[in-house]
N, C-alpha and C positions, 0 to 999 in steps of 0.2 A: 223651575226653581230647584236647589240643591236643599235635601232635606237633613239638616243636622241632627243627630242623634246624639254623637257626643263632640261636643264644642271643644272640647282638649285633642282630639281625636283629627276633628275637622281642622284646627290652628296647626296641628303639628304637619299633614298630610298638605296642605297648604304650604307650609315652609319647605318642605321635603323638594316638591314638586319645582318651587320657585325657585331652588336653591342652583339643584340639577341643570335647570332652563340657564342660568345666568352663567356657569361654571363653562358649560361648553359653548356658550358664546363666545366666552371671553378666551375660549381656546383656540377659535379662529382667527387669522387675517384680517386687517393689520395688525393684531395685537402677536407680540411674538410670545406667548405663554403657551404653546402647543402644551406640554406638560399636564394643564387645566383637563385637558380630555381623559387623564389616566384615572380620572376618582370622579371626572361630572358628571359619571349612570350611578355611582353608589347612591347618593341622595336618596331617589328614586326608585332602586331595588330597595331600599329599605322598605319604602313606601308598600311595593307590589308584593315582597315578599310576605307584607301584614295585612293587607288588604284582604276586607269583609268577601266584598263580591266582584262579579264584572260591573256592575254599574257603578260603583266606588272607583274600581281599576280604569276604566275609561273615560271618567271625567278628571283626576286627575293627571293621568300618564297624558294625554289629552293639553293640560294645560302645561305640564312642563314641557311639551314638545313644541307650544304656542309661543311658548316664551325665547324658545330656543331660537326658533325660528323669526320672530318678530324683532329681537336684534341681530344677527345673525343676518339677514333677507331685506333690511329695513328698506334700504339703496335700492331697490328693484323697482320700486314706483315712478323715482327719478325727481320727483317732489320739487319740482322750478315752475314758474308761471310759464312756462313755453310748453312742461311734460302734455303727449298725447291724455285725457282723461281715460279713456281707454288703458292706457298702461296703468295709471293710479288704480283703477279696479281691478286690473290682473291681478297687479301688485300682491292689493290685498284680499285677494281671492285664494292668490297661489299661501300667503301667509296663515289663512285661516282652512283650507281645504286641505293641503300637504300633512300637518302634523297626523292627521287620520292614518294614513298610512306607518306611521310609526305604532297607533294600537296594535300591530299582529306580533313580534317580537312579544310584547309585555302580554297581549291576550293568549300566545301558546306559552309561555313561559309558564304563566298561571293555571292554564287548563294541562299540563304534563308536573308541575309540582304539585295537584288537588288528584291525578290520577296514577301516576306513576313512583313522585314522592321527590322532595327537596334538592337532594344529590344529585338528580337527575336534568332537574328542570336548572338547578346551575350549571351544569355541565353544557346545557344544550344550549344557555341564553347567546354564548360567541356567535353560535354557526346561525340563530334563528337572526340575530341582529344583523350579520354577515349576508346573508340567504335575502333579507329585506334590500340592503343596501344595492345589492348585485341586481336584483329583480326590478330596482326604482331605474337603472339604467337599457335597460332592455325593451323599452314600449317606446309606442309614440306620443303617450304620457312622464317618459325619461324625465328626472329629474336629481341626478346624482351631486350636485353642488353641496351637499353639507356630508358627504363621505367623513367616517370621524379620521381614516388617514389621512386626508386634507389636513388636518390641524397639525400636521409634522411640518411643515415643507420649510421652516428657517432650522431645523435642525439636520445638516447634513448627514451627520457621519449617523444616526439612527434611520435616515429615509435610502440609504445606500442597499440595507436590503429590496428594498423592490425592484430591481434587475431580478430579482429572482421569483418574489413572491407578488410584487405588485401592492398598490398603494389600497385593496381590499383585501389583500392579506395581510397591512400595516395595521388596517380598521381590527381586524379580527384578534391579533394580540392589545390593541387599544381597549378592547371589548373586556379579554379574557385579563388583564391589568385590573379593571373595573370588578370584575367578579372576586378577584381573589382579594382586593380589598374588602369587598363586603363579604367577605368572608370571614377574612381578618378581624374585622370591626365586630362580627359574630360572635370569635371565638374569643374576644377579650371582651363583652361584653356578658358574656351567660359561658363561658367554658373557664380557658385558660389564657394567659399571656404567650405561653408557649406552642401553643397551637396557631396565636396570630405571627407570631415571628417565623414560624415554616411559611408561609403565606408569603411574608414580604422578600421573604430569602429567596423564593421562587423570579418575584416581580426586579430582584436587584438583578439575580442573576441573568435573566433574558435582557433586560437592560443590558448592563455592561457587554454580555455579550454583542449586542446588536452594538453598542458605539467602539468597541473592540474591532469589533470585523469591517465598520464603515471606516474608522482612524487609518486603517491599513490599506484600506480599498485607497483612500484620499491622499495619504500620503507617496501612494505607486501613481496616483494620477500623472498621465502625459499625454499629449496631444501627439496623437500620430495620422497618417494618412493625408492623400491630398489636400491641400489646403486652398479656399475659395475664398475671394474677399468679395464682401457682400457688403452693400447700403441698404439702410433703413430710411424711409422717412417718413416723418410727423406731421402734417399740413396741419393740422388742427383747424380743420372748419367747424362751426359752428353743425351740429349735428340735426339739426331743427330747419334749418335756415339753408343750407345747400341744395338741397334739391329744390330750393327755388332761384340760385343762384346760375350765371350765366358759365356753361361748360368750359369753352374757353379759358376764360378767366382764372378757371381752376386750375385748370392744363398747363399755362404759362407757371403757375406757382410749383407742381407737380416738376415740371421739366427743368424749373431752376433749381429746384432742393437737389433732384438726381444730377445737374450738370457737377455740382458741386462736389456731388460723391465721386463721378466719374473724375473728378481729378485728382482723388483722393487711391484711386485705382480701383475701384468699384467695377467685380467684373457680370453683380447679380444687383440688379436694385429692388426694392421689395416695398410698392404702395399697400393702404391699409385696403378692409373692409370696404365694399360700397365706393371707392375712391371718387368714381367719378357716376355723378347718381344718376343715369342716362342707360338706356340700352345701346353699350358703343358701339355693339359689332351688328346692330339690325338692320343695317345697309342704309341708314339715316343720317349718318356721322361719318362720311367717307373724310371730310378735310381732318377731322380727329383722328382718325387713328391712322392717315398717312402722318400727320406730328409723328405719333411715336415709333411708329415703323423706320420714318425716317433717324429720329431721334436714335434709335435703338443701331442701326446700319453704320450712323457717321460716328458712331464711338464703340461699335462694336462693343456692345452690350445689350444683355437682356432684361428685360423688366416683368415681372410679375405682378398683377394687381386684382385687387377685387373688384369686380364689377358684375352687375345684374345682368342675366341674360337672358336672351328670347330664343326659343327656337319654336318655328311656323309651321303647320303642316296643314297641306292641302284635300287630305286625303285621309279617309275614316281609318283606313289600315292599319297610316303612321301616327295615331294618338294611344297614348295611355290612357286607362281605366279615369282620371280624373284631369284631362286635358281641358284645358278652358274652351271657350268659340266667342267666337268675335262675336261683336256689337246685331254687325249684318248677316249673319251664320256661315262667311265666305269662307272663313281660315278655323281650324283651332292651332290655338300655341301651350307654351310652358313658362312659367319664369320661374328664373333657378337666380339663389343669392349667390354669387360665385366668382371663380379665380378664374385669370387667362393669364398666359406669359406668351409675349413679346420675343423673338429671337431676331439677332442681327443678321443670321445668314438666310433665315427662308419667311416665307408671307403664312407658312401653318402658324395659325394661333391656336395654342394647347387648352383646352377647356376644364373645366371642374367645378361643380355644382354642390349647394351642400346639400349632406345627406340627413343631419341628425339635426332638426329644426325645432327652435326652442319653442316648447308648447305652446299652442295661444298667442304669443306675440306674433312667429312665425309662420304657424300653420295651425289650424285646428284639428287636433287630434282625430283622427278614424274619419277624416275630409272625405274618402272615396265611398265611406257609407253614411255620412251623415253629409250630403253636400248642401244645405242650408245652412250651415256651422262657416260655411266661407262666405255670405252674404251677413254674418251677423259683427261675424270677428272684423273689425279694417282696422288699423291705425288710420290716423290723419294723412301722414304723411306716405302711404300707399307700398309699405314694407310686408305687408301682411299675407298669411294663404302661397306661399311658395311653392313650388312642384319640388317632389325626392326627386334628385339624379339618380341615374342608374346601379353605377359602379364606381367603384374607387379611383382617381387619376394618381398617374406618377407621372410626374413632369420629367423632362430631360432636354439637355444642353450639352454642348461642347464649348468647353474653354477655348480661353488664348491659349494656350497650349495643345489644343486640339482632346485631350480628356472628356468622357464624356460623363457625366452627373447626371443622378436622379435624386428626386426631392418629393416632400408632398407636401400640399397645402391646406389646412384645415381653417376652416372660416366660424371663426367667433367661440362658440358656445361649443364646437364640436371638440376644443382640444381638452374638455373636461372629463373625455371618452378615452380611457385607458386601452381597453382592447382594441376599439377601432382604430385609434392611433397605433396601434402595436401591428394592426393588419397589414398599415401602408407600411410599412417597414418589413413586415414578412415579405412583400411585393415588390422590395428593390430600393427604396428611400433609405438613402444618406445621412439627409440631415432631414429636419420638420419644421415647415414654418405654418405659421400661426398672422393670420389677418384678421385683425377685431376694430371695430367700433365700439369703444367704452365711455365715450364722450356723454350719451344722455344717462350718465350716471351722477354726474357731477364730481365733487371732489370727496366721495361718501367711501365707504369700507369695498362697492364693488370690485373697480378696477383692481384695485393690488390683490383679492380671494383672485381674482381670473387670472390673474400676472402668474402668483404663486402656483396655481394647481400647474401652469406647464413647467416647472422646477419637474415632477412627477414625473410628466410623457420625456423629460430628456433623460432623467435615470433609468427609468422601467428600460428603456431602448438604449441606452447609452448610443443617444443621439443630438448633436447641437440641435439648440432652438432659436429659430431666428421670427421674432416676435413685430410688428408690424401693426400701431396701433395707431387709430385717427390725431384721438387727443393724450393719447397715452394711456400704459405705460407700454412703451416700445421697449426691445431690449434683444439681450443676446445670451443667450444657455448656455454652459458647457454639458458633455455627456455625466458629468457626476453634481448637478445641480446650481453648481456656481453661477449668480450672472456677474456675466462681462461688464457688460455694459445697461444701466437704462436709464431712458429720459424721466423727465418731470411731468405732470399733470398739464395737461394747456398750455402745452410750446410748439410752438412751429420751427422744427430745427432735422436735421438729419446726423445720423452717425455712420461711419466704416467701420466694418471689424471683421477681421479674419473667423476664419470657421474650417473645421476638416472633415474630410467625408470619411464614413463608417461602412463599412460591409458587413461586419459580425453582429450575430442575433444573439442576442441575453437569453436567457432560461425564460423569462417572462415573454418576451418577445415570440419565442417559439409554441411556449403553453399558455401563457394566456392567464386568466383568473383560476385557476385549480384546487385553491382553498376555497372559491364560492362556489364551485360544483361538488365539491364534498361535501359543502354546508347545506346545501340543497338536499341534497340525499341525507346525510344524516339529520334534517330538521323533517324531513317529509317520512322516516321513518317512526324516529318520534312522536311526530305527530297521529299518526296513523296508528304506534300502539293506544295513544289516549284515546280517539276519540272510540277505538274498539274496547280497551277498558271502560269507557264511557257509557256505552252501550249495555257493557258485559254488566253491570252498575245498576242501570237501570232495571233493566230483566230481572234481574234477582231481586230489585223491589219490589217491581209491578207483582213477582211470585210470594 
């Protein structure tokens, strides 16, 4: 129970908290108010900046982060009479577990403003919030979906910077936006007016600059380089219900949507996620994937698709540290959620597994030292406990023209991953495609947060995105965010669309997050005079 002391006290710190929560919801996907992010931490800092204790500090910062996150995340349970129950618990596991991780921002904020002093502890809130954000993407508890850059991504000519700085060095002026208003709001409450108009003079002027330098970036925009024409297609199966569905069946639908691209002049076709929910390549499905091989030969084209994979070993030597073993101890294998492309001129099928698996649904976190966490974790439907691939894949083809292209494929949850998508591109990738299943989300706020964040991976890289999704949304990127093209929620339909290849590396592409390595360091410095002032504090009592 929360103990009120002062009930005026309590109502306002309640309103603070709830306010903040709702502000930056509303800053997200699909709602286009990105804007809402420049002022929904003031609320909040008000709160922490008046705040009695850490125990006050952490039940409310706590609830606005709950709030934040509870709409914002709502879509994640999947909430249909078909949803796995298992997913509803994640759901709200991951809804009520996550905002914790946001007390360390507002807890060193608090313990370097009580030891170092005000000015300080503003100055440092950017990099500590920045420093959080970077570090939630980094584990095998990753969880970077509510990045506050995210909440840019209908605003072109502002998101144009991250070719340079990246969509956590967007979060980072979002942040420092946030502080100089509560600043603001400070200095015209207890000082002067004139002190809050130096504040917002700051916030106009990085503004304008940032849509100044994107207007210009936007209006030189041109498409240059090799040009590929690629199909997409939509099947929209039923995401619940296919992998009890007969493969075949599928296949014939799969091979009409692509005949239809191929005469559209389609010279890449591009299936979703999962496509076909079978292990095709386990030497189980030979008449299957002589289909596509043949397919792929008599129209000279290549196909790309997601599908699950098995790789067997017979031998202790060739398993990884957390390799399954069969039923009967004969074999261990691996199953990886993953990408293969099809080429019309050779029988190599190109592999790719994913690497960055979304907590709990996909693999349970620290699997190789907690391996009872894979007998606990299942979906229903048997998606669950996936093996890491190794290494990164770069796919590559030769045209009808004889040209040869390289691409990479990111599977689902992984194109939420700035650096690592900036890696495959360090590595020789063109363009980036992107294969997601967003069908058991239903028609809810997820699909278009997952649509939007890859606006991001094509500026950071000023690289096309060629998007590939079950039930949608499918689509196509250009390198300065624009989409070309995208379908509707729950159609079965396909499109064509030209795309061009890129050889040049962005500033971001070549450095990477370098304002959350700085944040790092200067939050880890900070921190470390407090808690040695802290210390210093103490002694001088106890004397």
């Amino acid at each position: 129970m929360i103990k009120i002391e002062n009930k005026s006290d309590f109502i306002k710190n309640l309103f603070l908290s709830f306010l903040s929560g709702i502000i930056l919801s509303l800053s997200f996907p699909p709602f286009q108010t990105g804007f809402f992010s420049f002022f929904g931490l003031v609320p909040i800092l008000i709160f922490v900046n008046r705040a009695k204790n850490y125990r006050e500090l952490l039940i409310f910062t706590y609830l606005s982060m709950l709030i934040f996150h509870a709409f914002t995340l709502y879509w994640i349970g999947g909430w249909t009479s078909k949803t796995d129950p298992f997913m509803m618990i994640g759901s709200v596991a991951l809804i009520l577990i996550h905002p914790v991780f946001y007390w360390l921002p507002f807890i060193f904020f608090f313990m370097i403003k009580k030891y170092i002093g005000e000015k300080t502890a503003l100055f440092s809130f950017p990099f500590l919030w920045n420093s959080l954000e970077y570090l939630r993407s980094v584990d095998e508890t990753a969880f970077p979906w509510l990045t506050l850059g995210n909440s840019q991504s209908y605003y072109l000519p502002i998101i144009q910077i991250t070719s340079i700085i990246g969509v956590y060095g967007l979060s980072f002026l979002i942040v420092v936006f946030n502080v100089l208003l509560f600043v603001a709001y400070k200095n015209f409450r207890y000082e002067s007016f004139r002190f809050s108009l130096n504040k917002l003079a700051i916030i106009i002027i990085i503004l304008t600059s940032l849509f100044i330098y994107g207007k210009v970036i936007l209006n030189d925009a041109i498409y240059d380089g090799k040009r590929l024409r690629v199909g997409i297609i939509q099947p929209d199966f039923d995401p619940w219900e296919k992998w009890e569905d007969d493969v075949n069946s599928q296949l014939d639908i799969y091979l009409q949507l692509s005949d239809s691209a191929v005469q559209k002049g389609a010279e890449l076709i591009v299936w979703p996620e999962s496509a076909l929910p079978v292990y095709l390549l386990s030497g189980n499905y030979p008449e299957e994937v002589n289909r596509i091989k043949s397919f792929c030969r008599v129209n000279n084209i290549a196909i790309l698709t997601g599908l699950p994979i098995v790789h067997f070993y017979f031998s202790k030597d060739q398993i990884k540290g957390d390799s399954k073993i069969s039923k009967d101890s004969s074999y261990y294998y691996d199953t990886y959620n993953g990408v293969v492309l099809f080429l019309s001129d050779s029988d190599l099928i190109q592999e790719y597994g994913k690497m960055n698996l979304v907590p709990f649904a996909e693999r349970a976190p620290y699997l190789r030292y907690l391996p009872f966490l894979g007998d606990v974790i299942k979906w229903s439907v048997g998606i669950s406990n996936w093996s890491v691939w190794d290494k990164q894949t770069i796919f590559y083809l030769k045209t009808r023209d004889g040209d040869s292209v390289k691409f990479s494929a990111a599977v689902c949850y992984e194109s939420i991953f700035p650096s690592f998508n900036s890696e495959f591109v360090k590595n020789g990738a063109q363009f980036l495609v992107v294969v997601t299943n967003d069908s058991w989300y239903g028609k809810t706020s997820g699909p278009y947060q997952h649509k939007q964040y890859s606006v991001f991976r094509a500026v950071e890289n000023r690289r096309w995105i060629v998007r590939s999704a079950n039930g949608g949304i499918s689509c196509v990127i250009d390198p300065f965010g624009k989409t070309i093209f995208q379908t509707n929620l729950f159609e079965r339909t396909y499109f064509v669309e030209d795309i061009y290849l890129n050889n040049e590396q962005t500033y971001y592409s070549q450095y990477r997050d370098l304002i959350s390595y700085i944040s790092l360091i200067i939050s880890a410095t900070l921190i470390s005079i407090s808690i040695i002032k802290k210390f210093g504090v103490r002694k001088n009592e106890s004397n």
